[in-house]
C-alpha positions in Angstrom: -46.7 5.2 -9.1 -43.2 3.5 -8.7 -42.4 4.4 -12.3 -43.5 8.1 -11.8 -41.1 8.4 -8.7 -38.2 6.5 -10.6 -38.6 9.1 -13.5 -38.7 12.1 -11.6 -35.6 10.9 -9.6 -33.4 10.5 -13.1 -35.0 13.8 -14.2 -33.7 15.6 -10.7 -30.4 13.7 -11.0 -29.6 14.7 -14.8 -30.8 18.5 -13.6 -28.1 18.5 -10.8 -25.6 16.5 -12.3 -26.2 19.6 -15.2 -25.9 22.6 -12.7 -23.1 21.2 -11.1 -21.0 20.9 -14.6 -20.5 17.4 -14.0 -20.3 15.2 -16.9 -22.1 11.6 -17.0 -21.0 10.1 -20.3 -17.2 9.9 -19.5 -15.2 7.4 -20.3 -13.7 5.5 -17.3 -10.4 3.4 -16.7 -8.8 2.4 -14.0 -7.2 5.5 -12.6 -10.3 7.6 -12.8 -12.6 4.3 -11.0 -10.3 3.9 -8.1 -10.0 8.2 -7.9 -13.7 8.2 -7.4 -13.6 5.7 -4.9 -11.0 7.8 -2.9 -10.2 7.0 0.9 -6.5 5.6 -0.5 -7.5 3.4 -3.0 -6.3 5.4 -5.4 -2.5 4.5 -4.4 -2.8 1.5 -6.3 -3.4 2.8 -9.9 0.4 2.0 -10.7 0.4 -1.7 -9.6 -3.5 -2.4 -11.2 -3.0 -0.9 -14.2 0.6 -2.6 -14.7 -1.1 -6.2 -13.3 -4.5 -6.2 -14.8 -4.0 -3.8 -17.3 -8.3 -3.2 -18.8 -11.1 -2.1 -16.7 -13.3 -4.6 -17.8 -10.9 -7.3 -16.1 -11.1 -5.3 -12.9 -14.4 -5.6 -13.0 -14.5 -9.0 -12.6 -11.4 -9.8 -10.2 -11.9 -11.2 -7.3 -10.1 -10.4 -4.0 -7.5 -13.2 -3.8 -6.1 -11.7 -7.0 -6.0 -8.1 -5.2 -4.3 -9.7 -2.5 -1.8 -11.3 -4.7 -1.4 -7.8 -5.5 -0.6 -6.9 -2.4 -3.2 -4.6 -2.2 -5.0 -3.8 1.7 -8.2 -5.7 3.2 -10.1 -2.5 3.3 -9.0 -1.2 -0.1 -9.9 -4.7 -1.5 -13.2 -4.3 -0.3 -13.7 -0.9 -1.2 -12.5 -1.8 -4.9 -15.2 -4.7 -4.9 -18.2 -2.9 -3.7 -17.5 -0.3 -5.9 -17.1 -2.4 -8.9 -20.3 -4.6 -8.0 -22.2 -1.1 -7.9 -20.5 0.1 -11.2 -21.7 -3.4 -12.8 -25.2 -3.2 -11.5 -25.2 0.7 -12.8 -25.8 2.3 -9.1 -22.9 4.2 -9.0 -20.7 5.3 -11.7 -16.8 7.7 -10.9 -17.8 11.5 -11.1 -15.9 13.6 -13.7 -15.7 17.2 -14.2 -16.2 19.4 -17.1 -12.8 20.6 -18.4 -13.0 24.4 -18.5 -11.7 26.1 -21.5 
């Protein structure tokens, strides 16, 4: 029964994600994570991307690094439970389909 729900759910999601024009598979770096996170994060693409440089390596900083960086309490956790949901594959930075 669970598996019958979980399918139907990815089926409805894939549909939407579809009608809406969104794309899934896009590739994501730093400037396009925090941009999905929004609510001012995305002021610190400069200073992440000059100080840890890859995605993969923000994915695994922790927050006395960010605060090295200068970077807010609530941005910093903002940033980490974003990047623990990214890691566990809840949640992922929603792109749209360029129009041509």
């Amino acid at each position: 029964m669970a598996q019958e729900v979980l399918l139907c759910f990815c089926w409805l999601t894939t549909q939407l994600l579809k009608k809406l024009g969104i794309q899934k598979g896009v590739k994501v770096g730093i400037p396009e994570f925090l941009n999905g996170i929004g609510n001012g994060v995305e002021s610190h693409v400069a200073k992440l991307e000059a100080e840890i440089g890859d995605f993969q390596k923000l994915l695994v900083t922790r927050t006395l690094k960010l605060k090295k960086l200068g970077v807010p309490c609530k941005h910093r956790k903002l940033i980490l439970k974003y990047t623990h949901k990214y890691r566990l594959g809840l949640w992922r930075p929603l792109a749209q389909a360029i129009k041509s």
